[in-house]
C-alpha positions in Angstrom: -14.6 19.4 19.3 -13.9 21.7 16.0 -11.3 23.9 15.3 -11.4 27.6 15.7 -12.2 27.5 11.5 -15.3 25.4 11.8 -17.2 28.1 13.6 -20.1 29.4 11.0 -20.3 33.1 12.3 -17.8 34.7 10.6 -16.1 37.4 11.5 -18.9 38.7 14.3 -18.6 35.4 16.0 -20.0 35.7 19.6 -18.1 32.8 21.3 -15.3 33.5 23.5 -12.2 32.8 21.9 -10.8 30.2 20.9 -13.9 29.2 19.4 -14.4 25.6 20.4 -18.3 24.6 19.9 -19.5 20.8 21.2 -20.7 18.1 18.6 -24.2 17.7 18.4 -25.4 13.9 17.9 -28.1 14.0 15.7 -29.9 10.9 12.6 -28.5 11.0 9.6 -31.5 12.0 8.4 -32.1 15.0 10.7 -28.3 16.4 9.4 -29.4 15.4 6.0 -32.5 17.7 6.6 -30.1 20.5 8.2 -27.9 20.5 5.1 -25.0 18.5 6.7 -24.3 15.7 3.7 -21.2 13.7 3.2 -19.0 14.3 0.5 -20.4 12.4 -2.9 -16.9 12.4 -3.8 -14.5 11.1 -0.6 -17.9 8.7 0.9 -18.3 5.6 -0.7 -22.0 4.9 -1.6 -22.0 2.1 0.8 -21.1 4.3 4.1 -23.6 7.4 2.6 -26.1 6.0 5.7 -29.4 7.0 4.5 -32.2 4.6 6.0 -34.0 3.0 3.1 -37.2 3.5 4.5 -36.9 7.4 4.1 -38.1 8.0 0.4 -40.4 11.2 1.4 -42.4 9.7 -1.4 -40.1 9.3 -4.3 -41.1 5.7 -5.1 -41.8 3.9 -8.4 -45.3 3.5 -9.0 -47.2 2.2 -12.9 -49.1 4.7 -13.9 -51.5 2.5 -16.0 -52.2 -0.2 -13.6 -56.2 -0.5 -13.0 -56.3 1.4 -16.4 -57.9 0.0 -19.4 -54.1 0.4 -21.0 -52.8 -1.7 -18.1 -55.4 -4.7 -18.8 -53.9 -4.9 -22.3 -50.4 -5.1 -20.9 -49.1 -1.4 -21.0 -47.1 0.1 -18.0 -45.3 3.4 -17.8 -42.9 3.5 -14.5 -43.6 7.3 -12.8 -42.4 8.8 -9.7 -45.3 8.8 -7.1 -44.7 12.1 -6.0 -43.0 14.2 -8.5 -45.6 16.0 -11.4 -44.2 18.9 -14.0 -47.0 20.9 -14.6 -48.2 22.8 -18.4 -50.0 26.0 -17.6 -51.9 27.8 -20.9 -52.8 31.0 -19.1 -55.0 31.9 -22.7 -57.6 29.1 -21.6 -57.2 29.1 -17.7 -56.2 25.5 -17.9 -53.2 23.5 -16.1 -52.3 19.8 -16.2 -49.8 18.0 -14.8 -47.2 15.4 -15.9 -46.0 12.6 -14.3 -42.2 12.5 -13.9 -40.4 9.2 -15.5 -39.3 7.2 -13.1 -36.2 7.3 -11.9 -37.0 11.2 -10.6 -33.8 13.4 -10.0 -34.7 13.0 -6.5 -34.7 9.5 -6.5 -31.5 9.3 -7.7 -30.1 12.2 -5.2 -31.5 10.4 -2.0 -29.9 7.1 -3.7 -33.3 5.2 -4.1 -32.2 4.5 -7.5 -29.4 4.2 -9.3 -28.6 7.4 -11.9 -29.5 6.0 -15.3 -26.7 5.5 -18.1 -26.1 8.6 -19.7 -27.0 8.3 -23.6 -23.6 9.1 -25.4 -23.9 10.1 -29.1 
């Protein structure tokens, strides 16, 4: 059960007093999706339990394979999903980007490791 503090209405909290609410069993992924994440900080990366196969799409992909760049050996590593877009409103035109792999979601669902910061 949780203490009296844990209970999230406030101060026009409904539940008779004290306020004792059950524990709900639920995936890590469906309290991941609710916004209940462990603590980066006090969780060791190796008990954040996050199944591997959940990526929703954030995977490395080349973006020059079955190119003509790509049969002369070029590859550029992009996210799969994630695209910045450039909109020039003066010409009506948009085109999208893709995002270097690793993406910052990547990296926040722990698909890939957070690059080295460059230090100067």
């Amino acid at each position: 059960m949780l203490s009296d503090t844990d209970c999230c209405c406030g101060d026009y909290c409904t539940h008779q007093m004290p306020r004792m609410h059950a524990l709900k069993q639920m995936s890590n992924t469906k309290a991941a999706m609710d916004g209940k994440l462990p603590c980066l900080v006090c969780v060791p990366h190796d008990l954040r339990a996050m199944p591997d196969t959940v990526t929703f799409g954030h995977q490395p992909v080349d973006e020059y394979q079955d190119s003509p760049e790509g049969k002369r050996g070029a590859t550029h590593i992009v996210c799969a999903r994630c695209v910045t877009w450039t909109h020039w409103r003066d010409i009506d035109l948009s085109v999208g980007f893709r995002v270097p792999w690793p993406c910052t979601s990547a990296v926040v669902l722990g698909i890939s490791p957070r690059p080295a910061s460059h230090a100067t």
